[in-house]
C-alpha positions as CSV (number, residue, x, y, z in Angstrom):
1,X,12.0,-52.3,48.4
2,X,13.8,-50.5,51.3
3,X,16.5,-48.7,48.7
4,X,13.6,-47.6,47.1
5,X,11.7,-45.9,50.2
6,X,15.4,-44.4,51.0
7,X,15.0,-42.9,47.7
8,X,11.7,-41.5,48.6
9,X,12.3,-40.2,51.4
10,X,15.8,-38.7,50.3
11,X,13.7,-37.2,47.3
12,X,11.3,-35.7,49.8
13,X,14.1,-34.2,51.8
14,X,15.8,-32.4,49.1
15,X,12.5,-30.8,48.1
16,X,11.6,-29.7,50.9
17,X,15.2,-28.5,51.3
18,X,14.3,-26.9,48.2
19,X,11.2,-25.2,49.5
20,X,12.6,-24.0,52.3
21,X,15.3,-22.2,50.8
22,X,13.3,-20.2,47.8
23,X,10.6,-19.5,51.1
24,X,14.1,-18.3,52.7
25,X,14.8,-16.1,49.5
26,X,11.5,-14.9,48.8
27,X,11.5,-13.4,52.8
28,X,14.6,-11.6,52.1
29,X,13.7,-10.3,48.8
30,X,10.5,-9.0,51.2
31,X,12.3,-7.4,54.3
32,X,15.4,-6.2,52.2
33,X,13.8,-4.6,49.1
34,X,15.9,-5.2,45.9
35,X,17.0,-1.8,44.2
36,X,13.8,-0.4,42.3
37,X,13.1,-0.7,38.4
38,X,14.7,1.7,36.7
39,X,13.0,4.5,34.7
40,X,10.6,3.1,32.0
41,X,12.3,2.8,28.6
42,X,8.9,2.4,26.4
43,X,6.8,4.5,28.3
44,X,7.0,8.3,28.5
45,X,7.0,10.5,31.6
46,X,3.8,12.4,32.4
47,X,3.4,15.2,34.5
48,X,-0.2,17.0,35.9
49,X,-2.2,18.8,33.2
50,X,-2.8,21.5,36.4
51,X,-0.4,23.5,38.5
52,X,-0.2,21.4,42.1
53,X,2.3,24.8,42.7
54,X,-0.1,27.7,41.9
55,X,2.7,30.4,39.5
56,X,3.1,33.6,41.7
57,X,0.6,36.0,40.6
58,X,2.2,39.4,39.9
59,X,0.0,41.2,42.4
60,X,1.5,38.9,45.1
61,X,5.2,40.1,43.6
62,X,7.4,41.6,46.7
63,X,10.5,43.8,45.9
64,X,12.5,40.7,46.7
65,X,10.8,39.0,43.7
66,X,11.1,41.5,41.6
67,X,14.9,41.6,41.6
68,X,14.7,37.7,41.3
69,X,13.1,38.3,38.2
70,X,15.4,41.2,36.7
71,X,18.0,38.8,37.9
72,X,17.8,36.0,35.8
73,X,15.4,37.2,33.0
74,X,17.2,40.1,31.9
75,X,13.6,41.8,30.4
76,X,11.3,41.2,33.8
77,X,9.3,39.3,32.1
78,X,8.4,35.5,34.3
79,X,7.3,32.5,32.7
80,X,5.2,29.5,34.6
81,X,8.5,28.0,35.3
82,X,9.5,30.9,37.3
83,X,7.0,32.4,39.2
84,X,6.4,28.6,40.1
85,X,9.8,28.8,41.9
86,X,8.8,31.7,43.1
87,X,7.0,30.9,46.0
88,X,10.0,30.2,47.5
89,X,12.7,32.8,46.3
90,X,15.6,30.5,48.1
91,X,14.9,28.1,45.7
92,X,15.1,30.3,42.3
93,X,18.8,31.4,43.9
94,X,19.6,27.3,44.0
95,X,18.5,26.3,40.6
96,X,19.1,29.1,38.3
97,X,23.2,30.4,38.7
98,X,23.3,26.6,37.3
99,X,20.3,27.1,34.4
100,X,22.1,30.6,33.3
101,X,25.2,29.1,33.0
102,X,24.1,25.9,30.7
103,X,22.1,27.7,28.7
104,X,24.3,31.6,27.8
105,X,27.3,30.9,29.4
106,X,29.0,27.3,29.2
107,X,31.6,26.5,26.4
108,X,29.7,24.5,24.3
109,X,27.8,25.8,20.9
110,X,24.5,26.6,21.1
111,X,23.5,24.1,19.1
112,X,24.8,21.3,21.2
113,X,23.2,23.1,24.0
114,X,20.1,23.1,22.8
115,X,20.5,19.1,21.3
116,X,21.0,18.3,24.9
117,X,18.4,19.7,26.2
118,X,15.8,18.8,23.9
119,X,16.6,15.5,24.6
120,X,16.5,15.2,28.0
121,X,13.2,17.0,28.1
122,X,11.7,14.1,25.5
123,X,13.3,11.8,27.7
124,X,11.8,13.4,30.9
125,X,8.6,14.0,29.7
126,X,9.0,17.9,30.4
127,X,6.0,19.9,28.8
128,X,7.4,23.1,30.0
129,X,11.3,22.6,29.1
130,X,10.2,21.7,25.9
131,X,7.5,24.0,24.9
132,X,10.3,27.0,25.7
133,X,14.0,25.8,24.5
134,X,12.2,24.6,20.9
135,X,10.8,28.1,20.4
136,X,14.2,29.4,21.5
137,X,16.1,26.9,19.0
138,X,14.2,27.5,16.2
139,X,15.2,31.0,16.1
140,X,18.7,29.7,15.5
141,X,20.1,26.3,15.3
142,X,17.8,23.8,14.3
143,X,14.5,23.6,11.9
144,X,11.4,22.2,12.8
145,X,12.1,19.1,11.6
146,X,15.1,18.1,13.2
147,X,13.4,19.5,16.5
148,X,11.4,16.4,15.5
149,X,14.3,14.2,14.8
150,X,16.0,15.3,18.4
151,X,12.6,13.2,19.5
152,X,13.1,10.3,17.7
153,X,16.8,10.2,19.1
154,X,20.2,9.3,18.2
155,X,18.9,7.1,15.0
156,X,17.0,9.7,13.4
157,X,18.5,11.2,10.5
158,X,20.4,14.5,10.7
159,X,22.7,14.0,13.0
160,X,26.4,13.7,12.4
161,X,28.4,11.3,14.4
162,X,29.5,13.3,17.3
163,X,25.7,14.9,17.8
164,X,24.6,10.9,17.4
165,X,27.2,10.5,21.0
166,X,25.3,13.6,22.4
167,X,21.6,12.2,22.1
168,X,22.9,8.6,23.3
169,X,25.1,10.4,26.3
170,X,21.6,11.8,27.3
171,X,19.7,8.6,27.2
172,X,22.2,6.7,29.2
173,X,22.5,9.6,31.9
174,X,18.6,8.9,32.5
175,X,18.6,5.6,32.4
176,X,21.7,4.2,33.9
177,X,22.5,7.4,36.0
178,X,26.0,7.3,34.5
179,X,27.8,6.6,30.9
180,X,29.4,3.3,29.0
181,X,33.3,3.6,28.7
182,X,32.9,3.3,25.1
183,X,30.6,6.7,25.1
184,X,32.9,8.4,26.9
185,X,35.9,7.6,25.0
186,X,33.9,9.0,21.8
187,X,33.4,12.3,23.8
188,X,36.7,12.4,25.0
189,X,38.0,12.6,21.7
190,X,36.3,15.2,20.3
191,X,35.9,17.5,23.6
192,X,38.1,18.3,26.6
193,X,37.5,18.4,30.0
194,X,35.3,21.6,30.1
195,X,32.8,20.7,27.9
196,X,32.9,17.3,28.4
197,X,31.8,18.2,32.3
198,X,29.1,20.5,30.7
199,X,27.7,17.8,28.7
200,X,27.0,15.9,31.5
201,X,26.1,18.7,34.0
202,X,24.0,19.7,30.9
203,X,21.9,16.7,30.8
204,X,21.6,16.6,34.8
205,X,20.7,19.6,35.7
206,X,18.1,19.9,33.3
207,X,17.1,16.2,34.8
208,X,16.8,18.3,37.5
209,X,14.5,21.1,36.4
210,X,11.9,18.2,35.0
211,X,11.7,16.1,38.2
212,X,10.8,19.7,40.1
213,X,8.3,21.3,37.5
214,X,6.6,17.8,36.4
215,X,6.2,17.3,40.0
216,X,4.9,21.0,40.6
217,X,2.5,20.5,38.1
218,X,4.2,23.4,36.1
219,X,2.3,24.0,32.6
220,X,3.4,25.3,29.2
221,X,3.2,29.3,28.9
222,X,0.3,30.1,26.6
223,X,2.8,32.0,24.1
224,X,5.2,28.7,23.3
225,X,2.9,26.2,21.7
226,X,5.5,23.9,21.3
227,X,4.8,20.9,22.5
228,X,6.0,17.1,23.0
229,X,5.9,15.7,19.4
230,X,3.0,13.2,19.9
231,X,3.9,11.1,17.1
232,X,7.0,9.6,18.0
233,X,6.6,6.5,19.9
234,X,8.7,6.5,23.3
235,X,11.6,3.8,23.1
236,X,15.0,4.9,24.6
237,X,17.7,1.7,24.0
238,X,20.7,2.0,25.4
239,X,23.8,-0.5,26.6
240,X,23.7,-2.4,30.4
241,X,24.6,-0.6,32.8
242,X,28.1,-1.3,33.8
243,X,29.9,-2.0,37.1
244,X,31.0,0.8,39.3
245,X,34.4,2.5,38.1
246,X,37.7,1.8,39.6
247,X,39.4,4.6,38.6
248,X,38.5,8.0,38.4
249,X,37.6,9.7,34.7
250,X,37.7,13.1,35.8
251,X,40.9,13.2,38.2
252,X,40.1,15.5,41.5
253,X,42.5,18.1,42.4
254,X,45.1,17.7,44.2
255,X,44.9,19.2,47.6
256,X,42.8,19.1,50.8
257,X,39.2,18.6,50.7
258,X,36.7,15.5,49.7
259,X,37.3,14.1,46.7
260,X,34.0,15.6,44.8
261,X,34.9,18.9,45.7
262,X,38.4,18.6,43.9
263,X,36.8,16.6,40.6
264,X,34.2,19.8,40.1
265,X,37.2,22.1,41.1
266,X,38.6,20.8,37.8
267,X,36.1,23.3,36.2
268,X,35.6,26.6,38.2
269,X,33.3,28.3,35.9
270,X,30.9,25.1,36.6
271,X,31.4,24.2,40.1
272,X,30.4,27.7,41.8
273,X,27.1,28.1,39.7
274,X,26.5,24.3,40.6
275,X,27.4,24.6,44.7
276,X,24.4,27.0,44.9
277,X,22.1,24.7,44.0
278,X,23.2,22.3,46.9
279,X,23.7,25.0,49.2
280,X,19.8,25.5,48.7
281,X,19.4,22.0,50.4
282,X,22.6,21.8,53.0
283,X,22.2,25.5,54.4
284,X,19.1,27.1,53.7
285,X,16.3,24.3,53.5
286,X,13.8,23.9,57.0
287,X,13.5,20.4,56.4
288,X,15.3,18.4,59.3
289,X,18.8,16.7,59.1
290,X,16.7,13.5,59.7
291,X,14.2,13.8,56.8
292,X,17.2,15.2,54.3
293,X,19.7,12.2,54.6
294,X,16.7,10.0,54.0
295,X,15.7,11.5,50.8
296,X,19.7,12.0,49.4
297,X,21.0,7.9,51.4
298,X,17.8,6.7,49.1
299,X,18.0,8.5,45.5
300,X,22.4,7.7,45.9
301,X,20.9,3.6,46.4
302,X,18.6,4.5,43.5
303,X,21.2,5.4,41.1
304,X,23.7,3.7,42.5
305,X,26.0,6.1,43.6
306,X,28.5,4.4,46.2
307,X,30.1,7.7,46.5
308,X,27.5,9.9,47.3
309,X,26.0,7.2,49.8
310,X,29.6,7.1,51.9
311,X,29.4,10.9,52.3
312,X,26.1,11.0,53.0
313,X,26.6,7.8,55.8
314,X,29.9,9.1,56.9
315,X,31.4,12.8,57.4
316,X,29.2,15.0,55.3
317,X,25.5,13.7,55.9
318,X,26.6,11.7,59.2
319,X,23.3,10.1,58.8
320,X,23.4,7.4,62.1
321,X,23.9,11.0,64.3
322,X,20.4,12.6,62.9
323,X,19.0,8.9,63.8
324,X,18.9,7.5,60.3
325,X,19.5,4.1,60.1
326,X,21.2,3.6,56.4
327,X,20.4,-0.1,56.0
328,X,16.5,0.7,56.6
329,X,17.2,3.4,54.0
330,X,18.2,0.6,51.5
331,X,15.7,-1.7,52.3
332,X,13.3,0.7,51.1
333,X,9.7,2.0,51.6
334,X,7.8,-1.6,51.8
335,X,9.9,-3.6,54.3
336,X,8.6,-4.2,57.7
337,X,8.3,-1.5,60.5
338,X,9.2,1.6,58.4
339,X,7.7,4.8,60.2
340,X,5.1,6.5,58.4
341,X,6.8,9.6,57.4
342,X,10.2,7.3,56.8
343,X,8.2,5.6,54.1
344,X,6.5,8.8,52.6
345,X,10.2,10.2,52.0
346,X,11.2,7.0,50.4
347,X,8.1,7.0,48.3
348,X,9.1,10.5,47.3
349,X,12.3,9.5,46.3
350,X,11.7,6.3,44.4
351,X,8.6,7.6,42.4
352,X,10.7,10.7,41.0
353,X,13.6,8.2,40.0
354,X,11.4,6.1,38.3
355,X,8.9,8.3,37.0
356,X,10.8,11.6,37.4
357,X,7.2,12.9,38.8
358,X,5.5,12.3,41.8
359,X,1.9,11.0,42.2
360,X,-1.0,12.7,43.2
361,X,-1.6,10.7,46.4
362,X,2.2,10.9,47.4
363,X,2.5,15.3,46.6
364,X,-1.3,15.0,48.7
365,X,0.8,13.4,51.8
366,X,3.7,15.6,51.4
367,X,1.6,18.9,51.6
368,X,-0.7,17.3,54.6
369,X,2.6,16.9,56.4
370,X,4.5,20.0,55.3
371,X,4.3,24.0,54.7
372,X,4.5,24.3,51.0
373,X,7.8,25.4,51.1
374,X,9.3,22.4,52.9
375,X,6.9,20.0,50.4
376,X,8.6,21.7,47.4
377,X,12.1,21.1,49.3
378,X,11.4,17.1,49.5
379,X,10.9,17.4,46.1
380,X,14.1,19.9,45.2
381,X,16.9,17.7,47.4
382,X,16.0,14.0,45.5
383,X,15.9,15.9,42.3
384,X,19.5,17.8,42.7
385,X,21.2,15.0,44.4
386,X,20.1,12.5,41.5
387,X,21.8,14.8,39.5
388,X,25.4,14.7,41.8
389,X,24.6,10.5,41.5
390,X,24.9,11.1,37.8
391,X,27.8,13.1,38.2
392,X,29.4,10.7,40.3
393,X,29.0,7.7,38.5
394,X,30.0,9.2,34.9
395,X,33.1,11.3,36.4
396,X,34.0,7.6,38.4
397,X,34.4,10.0,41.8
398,X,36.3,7.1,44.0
399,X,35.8,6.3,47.8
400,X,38.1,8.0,50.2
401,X,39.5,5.9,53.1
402,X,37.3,5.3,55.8
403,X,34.4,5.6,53.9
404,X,31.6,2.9,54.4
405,X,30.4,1.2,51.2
406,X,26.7,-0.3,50.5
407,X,24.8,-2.4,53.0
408,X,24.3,-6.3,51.6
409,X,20.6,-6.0,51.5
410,X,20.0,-7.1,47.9
């Protein structure tokens, strides 16, 4: 009898043992946010059927606008995308050295250009991207139908191997903010360095261009009817993710300088186009030091990016000196205490990672606490520097010494 009320209460013990200790789990998993989902696999980006950026109507057009224009259209003729941007010309000198270059300029064929971007605007859910660069495809590398096919992805038919690695480079880029060894091997052997940084810079930047129009509420021009097929149902299947790289696929320079600086150094004709588009956030941006390492410490824990959050914690963003707190930054937008406009950022940040949008309610709290033009920044610095995560990840950009790795908060 009293071996059996031992047993009882020893049975008790070890459940309540057992209680406490999921209680102690489920409390962490509470204060110290786990890393968010990731973006939806099955369900397709959408965007605002109305502008939430009004286009710049021509009458409003200042000389300054004009030679943006003549700049990077060639003819002086804006679409929607454009005169979107242009409410804030500073921005249209960030993004499109970068968009001129992947689309006219960069080394790979047009038609691998075009594959590319197709793709990552089916994947992003970008009305706009797509309604423009199928018009401009059709004119010379692809048919309608396989416009289609770039829709149904790498399975589809059409597509010879190498294109198959494009479509599948694409979809592993969005999803897993980097690439599978085995997917770069298969590029490496059919492309060298140059292109194989433009495939990838490809793929991101136009990432980038989605996040800021879907989030604008930028809509088709009336003259490119293409649209999203609507047809195709929305299922991107790719490999796990896999662990951070040890060793560095695209080797950096040797010489002075941060280690990211020397990897894009590898490729001139990319990295200058590509520094503007930062220098848009880093030297020409009014938001605050403060509110700027929030939103890039929190899209490099999004995606992952061990390198970019060093930096960003150490001797680039020198986060703790603006009065960031990095571990706060991890824990995310629900844990306990997080300031007001702290969480709003952090909002920002995780709904355009996972829905490469933002919602009504979050763009609403953005404009009530900003100009326009600092509202459309917010947006612009998650948007480029998931990009640079991207880049990071898939080019295996290593950590330098000194440099301070994740917090333990998941």
């Amino acid at each position: 009898m009293k071996g059996a009320y031992i047993m009882s209460v020893t049975k008790c013990l070890i459940a309540l043992c057992t209680i406490a200790l999921i209680a102690s789990q489920t409390l962490t998993a509470v204060t110290a946010q786990a890393l968010p989902d990731p973006p939806r696999s099955d369900r397709q980006p959408s965007s605002p059927s109305t502008p939430r950026v009004m286009p710049l109507p021509e009458s409003e057009w200042t000389a300054v606008h004009r030679d943006l224009i003549t700049k990077y259209t060639g003819d002086g003729q804006a679409d929607n995308q454009l005169r979107t941007l242009l409410n804030v010309p500073a921005i249209v000198e960030g993004l499109m050295p970068l968009t001129v270059y992947l689309l006219e300029d960069s080394e790979l064929s047009p038609r691998e250009r075009h594959l590319l971007i197709l793709r990552t605007a089916w994947l992003t859910g970008s009305q706009p991207i797509w309604a423009t660069q199928a018009a401009r495809a059709r004119t010379s590398v692809f048919t309608s139908e396989q416009i289609q096919h770039i829709a149904e992805g790498p399975s589809a038919p059409s597509w010879s191997r190498t294109e198959q690695t494009l479509l599948e480079t694409a979809d592993q880029l969005f999803l897993n903010s980097s690439v599978t060894d085995e997917t770069w091997t298969a590029l490496s052997a059919h492309y060298n360095l140059f292109r194989l940084m433009e495939i990838v810079e490809t793929v991101n930047h136009f990432t980038v261009l989605a996040m800021i129009y879907n989030s604008f509420g930028v809509q088709p021009d009336s003259d490119t009817p293409d649209r999203l097929p609507s047809n195709v149902p929305y299922q991107i299947i790719v490999p796990k993710r896999e662990p951070w790289l040890t060793e560095a696929r695209v080797l950096p320079l040797e010489g002075d300088g941060i280690a990211v600086s020397r990897t894009f150094g590898q490729h001139p004709n990319l990295a200058q186009p590509r520094s503007r588009r930062a220098n848009f956030i880093n030297r020409v941006s009014n938001l605050t030091p403060h509110d700027r390492e929030i939103l890039i410490l929190r899209i490099g824990w999004d995606c992952q990016a061990v390198y970019e959050w060093a930096k960003h914690v150490g001797t680039v963003g020198r986060a703790r000196d603006h009065g960031v707190d990095p571990t706060a930054v991890a824990e995310g937008p629900n844990a306990s205490n997080v300031p007001e406009l702290n969480a709003l950022l952090l909002r920002t940040v995780d709904e355009l990672y996972q829905n490469t949008s933002i919602s009504d309610a979050t763009w609403d709290a953005l404009t009530a606490e900003y100009t326009l033009a600092d509202a459309m920044s917010a947006v612009y610095t998650p948007s480029s520097y998931r990009a640079t995560s991207m880049s990071l990840n898939t080019y295996g950009v290593q950590l330098e010494a000194g440099d301070e790795s994740f917090p333990d908060v998941r």
